[in-house]
C-alpha positions, 0 to 999 in steps of 0.5 A: 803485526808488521814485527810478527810477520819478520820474526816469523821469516827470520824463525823459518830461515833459522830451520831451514838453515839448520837443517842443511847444516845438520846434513853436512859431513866432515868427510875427513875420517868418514873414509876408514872402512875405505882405508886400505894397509900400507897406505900413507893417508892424511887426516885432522881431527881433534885429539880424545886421548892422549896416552905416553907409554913407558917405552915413550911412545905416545897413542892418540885417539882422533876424531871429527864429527864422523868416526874416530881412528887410532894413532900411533907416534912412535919414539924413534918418529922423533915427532916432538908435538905429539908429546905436548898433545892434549884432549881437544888439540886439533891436529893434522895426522900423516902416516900410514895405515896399518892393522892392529888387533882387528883395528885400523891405525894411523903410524905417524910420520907427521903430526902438526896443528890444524 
């Protein structure tokens, strides 16, 4: 009876942990509505796709548990990492917001690991 009694407390405090766990928010991208053009930003997250244009220029996807945000590496960055990016890279992104087509981007000027 005793051993019943401690599974049951320990199954409790599983759900209740897992239900503060379930309501905490990365708040890393959650921020992209607030987002404003021309501001530099930093944001991590992992990389969804990876993309090398013919011009070199390479385009990211990067996501955490909150949203997803467009980023761009251009040539002329000279930001060497972003050619070694691969889906599920965590990276850390510092760039510039901009507008693209009705969308927000990052312009990057730096990209590392996280």
């Amino acid at each position: 009876m005793e051993i019943v009694k401690i599974c049951l407390v320990i199954a409790v405090i599983g759900i209740i942990a897992l239900f503060f766990l379930t309501q905490y928010k990365n708040e890393t991208l959650s921020k992209v509505e607030d987002l404003k053009v021309g501001q530099i930003e930093k944001i991590e997250g992992m990389v969804n796709s990876a993309y090398v244009s013919k011009d070199s220029h390479v385009f990211l996807k990067v996501a955490d548990n909150t949203g997803e945000i467009d980023v761009v590496a251009f040539k002329s960055a000279n930001i060497d990492l972003a050619y070694e990016l691969e889906d599920g890279d965590h990276v850390s992104v510092l760039g510039k917001v901009e507008e693209y087509k009705g969308s927000l981007e990052i312009i990057a000027k730096e990209i590392s690991r996280a």
